[in-house]
C-alpha positions in Angstrom: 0.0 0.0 0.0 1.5 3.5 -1.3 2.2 6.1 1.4 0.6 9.4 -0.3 2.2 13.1 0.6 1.0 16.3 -0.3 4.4 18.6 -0.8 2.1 22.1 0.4 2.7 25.7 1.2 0.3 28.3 0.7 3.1 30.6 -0.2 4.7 30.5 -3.5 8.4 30.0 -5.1 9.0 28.2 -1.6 10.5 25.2 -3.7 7.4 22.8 -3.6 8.3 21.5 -7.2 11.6 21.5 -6.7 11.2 19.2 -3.4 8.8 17.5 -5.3 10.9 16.2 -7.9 14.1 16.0 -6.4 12.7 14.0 -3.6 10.2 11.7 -6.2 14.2 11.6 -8.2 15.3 10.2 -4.7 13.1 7.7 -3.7 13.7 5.8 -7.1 17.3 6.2 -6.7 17.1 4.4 -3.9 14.7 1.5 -5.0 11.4 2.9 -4.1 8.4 2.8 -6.4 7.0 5.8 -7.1 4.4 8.2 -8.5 4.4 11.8 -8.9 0.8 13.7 -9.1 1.3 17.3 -10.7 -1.6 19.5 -9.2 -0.2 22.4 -10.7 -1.7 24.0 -14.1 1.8 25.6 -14.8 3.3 22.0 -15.3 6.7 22.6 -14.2 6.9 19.4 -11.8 6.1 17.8 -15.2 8.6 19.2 -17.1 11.1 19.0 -14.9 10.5 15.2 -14.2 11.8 15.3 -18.2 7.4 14.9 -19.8 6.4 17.4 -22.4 3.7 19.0 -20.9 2.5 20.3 -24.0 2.7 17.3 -26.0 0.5 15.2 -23.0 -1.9 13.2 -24.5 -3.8 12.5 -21.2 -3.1 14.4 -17.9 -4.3 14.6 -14.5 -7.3 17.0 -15.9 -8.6 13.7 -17.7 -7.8 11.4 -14.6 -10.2 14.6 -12.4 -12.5 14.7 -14.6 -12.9 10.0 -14.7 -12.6 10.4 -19.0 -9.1 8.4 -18.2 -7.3 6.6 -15.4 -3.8 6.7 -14.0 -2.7 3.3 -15.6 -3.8 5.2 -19.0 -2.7 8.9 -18.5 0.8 8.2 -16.9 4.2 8.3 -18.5 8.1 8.9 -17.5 10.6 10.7 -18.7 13.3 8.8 -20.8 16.1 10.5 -19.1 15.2 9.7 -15.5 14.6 5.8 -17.0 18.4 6.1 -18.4 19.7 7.6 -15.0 18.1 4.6 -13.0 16.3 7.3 -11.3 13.1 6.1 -13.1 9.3 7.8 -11.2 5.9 7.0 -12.9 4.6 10.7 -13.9 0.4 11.9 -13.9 1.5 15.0 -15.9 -0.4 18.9 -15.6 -0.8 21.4 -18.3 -2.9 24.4 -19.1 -6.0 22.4 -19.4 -6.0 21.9 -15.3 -6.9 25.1 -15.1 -10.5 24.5 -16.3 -10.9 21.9 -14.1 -11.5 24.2 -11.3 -14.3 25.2 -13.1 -15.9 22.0 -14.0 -15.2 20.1 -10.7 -17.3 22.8 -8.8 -20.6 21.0 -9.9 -19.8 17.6 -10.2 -20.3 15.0 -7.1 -17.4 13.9 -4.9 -15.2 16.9 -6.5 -12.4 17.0 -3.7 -12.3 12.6 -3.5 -11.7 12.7 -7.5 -8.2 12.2 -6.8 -8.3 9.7 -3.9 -10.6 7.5 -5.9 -8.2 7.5 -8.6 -5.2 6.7 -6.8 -7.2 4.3 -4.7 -7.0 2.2 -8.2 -3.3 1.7 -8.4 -2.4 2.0 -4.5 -0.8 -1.6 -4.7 1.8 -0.4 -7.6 3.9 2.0 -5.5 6.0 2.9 -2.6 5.0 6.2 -2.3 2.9 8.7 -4.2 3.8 12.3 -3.9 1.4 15.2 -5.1 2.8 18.8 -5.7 0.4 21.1 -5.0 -0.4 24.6 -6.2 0.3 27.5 -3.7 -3.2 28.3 -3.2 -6.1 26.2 -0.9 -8.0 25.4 -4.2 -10.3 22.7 -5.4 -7.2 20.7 -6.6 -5.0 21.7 -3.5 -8.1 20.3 -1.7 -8.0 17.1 -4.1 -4.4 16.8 -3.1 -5.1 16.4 0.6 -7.9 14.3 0.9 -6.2 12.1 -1.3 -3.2 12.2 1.1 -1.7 10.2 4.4 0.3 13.7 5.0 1.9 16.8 4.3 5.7 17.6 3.8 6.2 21.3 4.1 9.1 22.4 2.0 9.8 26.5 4.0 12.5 29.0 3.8 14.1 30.2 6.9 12.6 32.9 7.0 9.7 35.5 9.0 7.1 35.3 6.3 7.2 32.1 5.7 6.8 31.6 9.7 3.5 34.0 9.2 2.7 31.2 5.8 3.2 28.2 7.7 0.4 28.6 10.3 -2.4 29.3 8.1 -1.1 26.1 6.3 -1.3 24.1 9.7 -4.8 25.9 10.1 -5.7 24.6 7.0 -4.7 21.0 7.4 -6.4 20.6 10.4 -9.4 21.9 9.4 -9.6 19.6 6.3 -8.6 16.3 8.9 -11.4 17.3 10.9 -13.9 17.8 8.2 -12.8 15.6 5.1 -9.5 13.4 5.9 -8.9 11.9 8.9 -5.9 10.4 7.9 -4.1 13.6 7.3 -1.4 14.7 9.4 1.7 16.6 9.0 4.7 14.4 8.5 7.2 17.3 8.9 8.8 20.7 7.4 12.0 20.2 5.4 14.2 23.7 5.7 15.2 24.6 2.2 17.5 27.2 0.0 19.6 27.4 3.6 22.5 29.3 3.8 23.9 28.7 7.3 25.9 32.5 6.6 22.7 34.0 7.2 21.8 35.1 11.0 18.1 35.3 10.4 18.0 32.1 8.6 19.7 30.2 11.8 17.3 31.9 14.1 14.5 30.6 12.5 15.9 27.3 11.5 16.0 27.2 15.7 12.7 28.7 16.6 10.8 26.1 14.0 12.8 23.3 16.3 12.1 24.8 19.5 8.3 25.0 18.3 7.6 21.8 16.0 10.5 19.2 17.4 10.6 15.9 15.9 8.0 17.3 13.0 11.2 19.1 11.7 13.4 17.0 9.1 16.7 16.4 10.2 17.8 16.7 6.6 18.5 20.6 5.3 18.1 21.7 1.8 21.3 23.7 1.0 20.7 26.6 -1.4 22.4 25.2 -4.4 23.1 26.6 -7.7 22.7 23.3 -9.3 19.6 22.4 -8.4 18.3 25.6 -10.3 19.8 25.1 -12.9 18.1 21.2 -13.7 15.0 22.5 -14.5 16.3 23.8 -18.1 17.3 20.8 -18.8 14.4 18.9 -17.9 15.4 16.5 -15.5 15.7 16.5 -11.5 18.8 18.0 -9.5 19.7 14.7 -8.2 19.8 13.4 -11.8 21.3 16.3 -13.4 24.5 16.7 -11.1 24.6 13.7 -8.9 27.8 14.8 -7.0 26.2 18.5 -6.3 25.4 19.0 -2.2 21.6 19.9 -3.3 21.3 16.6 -5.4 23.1 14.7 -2.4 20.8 16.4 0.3 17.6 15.2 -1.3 18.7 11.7 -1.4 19.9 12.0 2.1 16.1 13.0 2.6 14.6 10.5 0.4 16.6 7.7 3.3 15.2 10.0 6.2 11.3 9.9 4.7 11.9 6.2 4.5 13.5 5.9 7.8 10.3 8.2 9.3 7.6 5.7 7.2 8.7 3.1 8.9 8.8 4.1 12.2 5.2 5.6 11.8 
């Protein structure tokens, strides 16, 4: 049975897609089975997983709206396969958009997900779902489908101020739609231990969340920013980077954490 997360923040260019697909890069690196849901219109979890958004014949729009399923709309990217860092892709594109639209009046909008997942649950490790920085009808897809939420944060005040509207958030949607949901913990990324403010926060998140804090820490990394033009994951595109090395170093932790859940 596949252990679903939701990578969430309610703020954006936080690194959700680059968590995302670094850490979907790292779970297959290290033998895990993996899908990876993009929730996002803009695509760019697709893209950089190395899929063509535009040339998608079915997406996650067709798998919302139940004209396709995931066995049917999924794909991977041929690098990744090449790079043994192989990760089944449900690809996004403009057409998601719309879906927000047409989901409004249909029944079970926010289970569409869950049901489909629910379908190939025995095929994976884990699934992982980015999730557009906004509480919309697909973020909300995104975490009643989900067992948690990893919470990718920069170290710094606003994102403090970002971080408990998101906790607001989950809990409301455990207590009202998924019981199941939790939050499984906040990774610290773009770190640069040079910067005061960024260690003062870094402490204050540990003081306040504890164990719910990954031990793992994101470096900021030129590298990693630079994979996405060339439509692959950091942890495929340099493998010896300290960003690329950090995400697989999570990927073990995540493990390590599932298990002891």
């Amino acid at each position: 049975m596949a252990k679903i997360f939701c990578v969430a923040n309610q703020k954006g260019g936080v690194g959700k897609t680059t968590t995302t697909v670094n850490l979907a890069a790292g779970l297959a690196k290290i033998g895990q089975r993996v899908l990876m849901v993009d929730l996002d219109p803009q695509g760019n979890a697709t893209m950089g997983s190395g899929v063509d958004k535009r040339k998608l014949e079915l997406s996650v729009y067709d798998v919302l709206l139940e004209s396709a399923s995931i066995e049917e709309a999924r794909v991977q990217g041929p690098k990744l396969v090449e790079a043994g860092c192989g990760y089944d892709v449900l690809g996004a594109n403009r057409d998601l958009a719309g879906a927000e639209v047409e989901l409004v009046d249909l029944e079970r909008r926010e289970r569409r997900l869950k049901n489909a997942i629910a379908k190939v649950d025995d095929q994976y490790d884990f699934v992982l779902i980015d999730c557009p920085p906004s509480l919309s009808m697909l973020t909300l897809n995104g975490l009643c489908s989900a067992h948690g939420v990893v919470v990718p944060m920069q170290c710094e005040y606003f994102a403090l101020e970002g971080l408990t509207d998101l906790v607001n958030t989950i809990k409301q949607v455990k207590a009202n739609l998924n019981p199941d949901l939790q939050l499984i913990g906040l990774l610290r990324v773009m770190f640069d231990p040079r910067i005061t403010l960024q260690m003062q926060v870094s402490d204050q998140l540990k003081a306040h969340f504890a164990d719910k804090v990954f031990d793992t820490i994101i470096p900021r990394n030129v590298r990693l920013a630079e994979a996405p033009s060339y439509g692959v994951p950091g942890v495929v595109f340099d493998p010896a980077s300290k960003g690329a090395q950090s995400f697989v170093g999570f990927a073990q932790e995540m493990v390590q954490r599932i298990q002891a859940m």
